[in-house]
C-alpha positions as CSV (number, residue, x, y, z in Angstrom):
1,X,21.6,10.5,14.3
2,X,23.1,8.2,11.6
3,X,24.0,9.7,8.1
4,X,20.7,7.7,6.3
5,X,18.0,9.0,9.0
6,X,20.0,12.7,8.3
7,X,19.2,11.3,4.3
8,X,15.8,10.7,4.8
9,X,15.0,13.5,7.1
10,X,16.5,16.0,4.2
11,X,14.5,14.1,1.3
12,X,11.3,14.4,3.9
13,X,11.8,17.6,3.9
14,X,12.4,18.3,0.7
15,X,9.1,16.1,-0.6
16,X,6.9,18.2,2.2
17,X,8.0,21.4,1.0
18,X,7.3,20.9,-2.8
19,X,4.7,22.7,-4.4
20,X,1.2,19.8,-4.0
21,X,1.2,19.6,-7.7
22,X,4.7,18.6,-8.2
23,X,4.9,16.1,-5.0
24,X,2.0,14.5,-6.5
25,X,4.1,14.0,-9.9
26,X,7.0,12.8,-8.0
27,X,5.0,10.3,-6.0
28,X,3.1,8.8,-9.0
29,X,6.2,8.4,-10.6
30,X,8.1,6.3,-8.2
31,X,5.2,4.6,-7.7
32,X,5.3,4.1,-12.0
33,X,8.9,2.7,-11.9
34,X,8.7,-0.2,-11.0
35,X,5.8,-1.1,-13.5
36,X,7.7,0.7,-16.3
37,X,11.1,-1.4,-15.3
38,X,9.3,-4.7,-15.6
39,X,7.3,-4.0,-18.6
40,X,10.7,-2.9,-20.7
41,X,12.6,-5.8,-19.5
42,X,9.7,-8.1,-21.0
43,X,9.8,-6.5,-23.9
44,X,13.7,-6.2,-24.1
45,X,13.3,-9.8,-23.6
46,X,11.2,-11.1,-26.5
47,X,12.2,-8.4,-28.7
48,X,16.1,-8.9,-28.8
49,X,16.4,-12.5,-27.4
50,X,13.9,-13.2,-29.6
51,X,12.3,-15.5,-26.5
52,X,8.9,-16.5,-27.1
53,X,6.1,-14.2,-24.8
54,X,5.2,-16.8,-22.7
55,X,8.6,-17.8,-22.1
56,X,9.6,-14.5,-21.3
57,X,6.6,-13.6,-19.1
58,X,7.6,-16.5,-16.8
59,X,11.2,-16.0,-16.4
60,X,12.5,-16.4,-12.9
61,X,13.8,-12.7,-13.2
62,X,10.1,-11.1,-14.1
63,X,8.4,-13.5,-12.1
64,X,10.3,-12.3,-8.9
65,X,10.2,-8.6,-10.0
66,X,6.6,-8.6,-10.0
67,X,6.1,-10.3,-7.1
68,X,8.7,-7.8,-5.2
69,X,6.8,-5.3,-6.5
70,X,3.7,-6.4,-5.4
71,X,4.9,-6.8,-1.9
72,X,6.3,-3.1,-2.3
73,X,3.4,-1.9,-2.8
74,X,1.5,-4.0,-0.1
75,X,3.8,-2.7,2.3
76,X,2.9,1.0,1.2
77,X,-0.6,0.2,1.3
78,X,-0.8,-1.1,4.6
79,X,1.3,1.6,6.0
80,X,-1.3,4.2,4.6
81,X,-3.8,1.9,6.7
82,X,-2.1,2.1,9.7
83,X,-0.7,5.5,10.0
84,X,-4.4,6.3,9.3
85,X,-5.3,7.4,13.4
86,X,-1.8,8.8,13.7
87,X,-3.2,11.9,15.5
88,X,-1.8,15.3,16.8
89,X,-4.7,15.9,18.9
90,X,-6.3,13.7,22.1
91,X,-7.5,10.5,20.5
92,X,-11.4,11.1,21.6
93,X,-11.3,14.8,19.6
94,X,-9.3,13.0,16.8
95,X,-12.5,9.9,16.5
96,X,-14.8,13.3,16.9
97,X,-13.3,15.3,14.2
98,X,-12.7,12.1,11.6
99,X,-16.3,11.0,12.1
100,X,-17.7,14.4,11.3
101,X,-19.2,15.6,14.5
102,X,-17.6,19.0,14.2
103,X,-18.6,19.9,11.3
104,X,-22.2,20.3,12.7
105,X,-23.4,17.1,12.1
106,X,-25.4,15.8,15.5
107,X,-23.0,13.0,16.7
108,X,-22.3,11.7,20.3
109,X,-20.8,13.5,23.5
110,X,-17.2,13.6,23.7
111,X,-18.2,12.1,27.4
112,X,-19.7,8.8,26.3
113,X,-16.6,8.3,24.4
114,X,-14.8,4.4,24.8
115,X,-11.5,4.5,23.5
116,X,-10.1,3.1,19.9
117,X,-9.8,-0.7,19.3
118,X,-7.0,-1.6,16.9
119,X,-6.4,-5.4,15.0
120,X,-3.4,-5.5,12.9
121,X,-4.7,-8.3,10.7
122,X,-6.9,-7.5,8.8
123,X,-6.4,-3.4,10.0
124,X,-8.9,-1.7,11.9
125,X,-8.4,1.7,13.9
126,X,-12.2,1.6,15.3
127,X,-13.3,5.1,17.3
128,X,-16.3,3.4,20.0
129,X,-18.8,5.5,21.8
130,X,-21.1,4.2,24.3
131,X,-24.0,4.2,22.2
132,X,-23.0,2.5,19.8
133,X,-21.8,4.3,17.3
134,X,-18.8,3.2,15.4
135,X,-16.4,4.6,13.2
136,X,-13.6,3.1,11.1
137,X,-10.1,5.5,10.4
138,X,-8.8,3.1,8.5
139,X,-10.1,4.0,4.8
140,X,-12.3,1.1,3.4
141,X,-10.0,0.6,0.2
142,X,-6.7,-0.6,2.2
143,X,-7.5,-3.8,3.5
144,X,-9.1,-5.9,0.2
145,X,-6.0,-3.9,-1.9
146,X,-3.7,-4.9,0.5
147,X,-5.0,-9.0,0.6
148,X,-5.1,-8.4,-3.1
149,X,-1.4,-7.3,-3.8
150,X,-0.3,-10.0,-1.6
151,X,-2.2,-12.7,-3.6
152,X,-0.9,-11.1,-7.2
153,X,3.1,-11.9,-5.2
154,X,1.8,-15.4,-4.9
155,X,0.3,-15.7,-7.9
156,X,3.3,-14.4,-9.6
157,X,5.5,-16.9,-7.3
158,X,3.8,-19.8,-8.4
159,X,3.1,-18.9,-12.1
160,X,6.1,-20.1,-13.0
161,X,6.3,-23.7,-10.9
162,X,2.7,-24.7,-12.2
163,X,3.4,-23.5,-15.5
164,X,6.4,-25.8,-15.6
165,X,4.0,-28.7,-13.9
166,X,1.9,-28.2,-16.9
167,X,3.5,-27.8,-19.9
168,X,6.8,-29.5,-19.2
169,X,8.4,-27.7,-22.6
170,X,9.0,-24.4,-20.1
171,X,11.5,-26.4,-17.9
């Protein structure tokens, strides 16, 4: 084992053995930074440069720090997506016990039970019973955030370029 997996082993489990409230206040602020950082750097910029807003706003340097942070966070989201059937149990009582059927709810036999279907792009994890009933681990939210993060990192890639094409006073 190399000295960074021993690293992030240790920080692992450090984060898992924090009290919920606090991991949650850890986690909401790294995922802050980044946000923060740009945002004062913007500011720093048309405050003691004295560079105009818009000027500053499209700076190669802001430009490409949103648009690694957007791609960041993409990456995050889609790992939430696909870590999403990662299961401790047999995957036909994992499907069972995400889609509610222990709980009391009437549901199909664990016998009539087809398998898990995965598609990386966009990302499903779909539980299939012989039926017909479906069910989707992958929560509904991660694939239009995900799409939408990576369009904001294009967006924020060409924002500069265009604005150049159009108002030729930014070049």
């Amino acid at each position: 084992m190399t000295a960074m997996s021993s690293a992030l082993f240790k920080l692992l489990a450090l984060v898992l053995m924090l009290p919920p409230g606090l991991t949650v206040k850890i986690v909401a602020l790294v995922l802050l930074l980044p946000p923060a950082f740009i945002l004062v750097r913007l500011l720093w910029r048309v405050r003691k440069r004295r560079t105009p807003f818009r000027e500053a706003l499209l700076s190669p340097g802001i430009v490409a720090s949103v648009a690694l942070t957007c791609i960041g966070y993409a990456a995050i989201d889609y790992a939430i997506g696909f870590f999403s059937d990662f299961y401790i149990l047999d995957p036909d009582q994992m499907c069972a016990s995400q889609a509610g059927f222990y709980s009391g709810r009437p549901g199909p036999s664990d016998k009539s039970w087809l398998g898990i279907s995965d598609e990386l792009f966009p990302l499903h994890h779909t539980c299939r019973w012989a039926d017909g009933t479906i069910y989707e681990l992958v929560p509904g939210w991660v694939n239009p955030l995900f799409y939408t993060l990576l369009a904001m990192a294009w967006a924020a890639l060409l924002a500069r370029p265009l604005a150049t094409l159009f108002s030729p006073r930014l070049a």
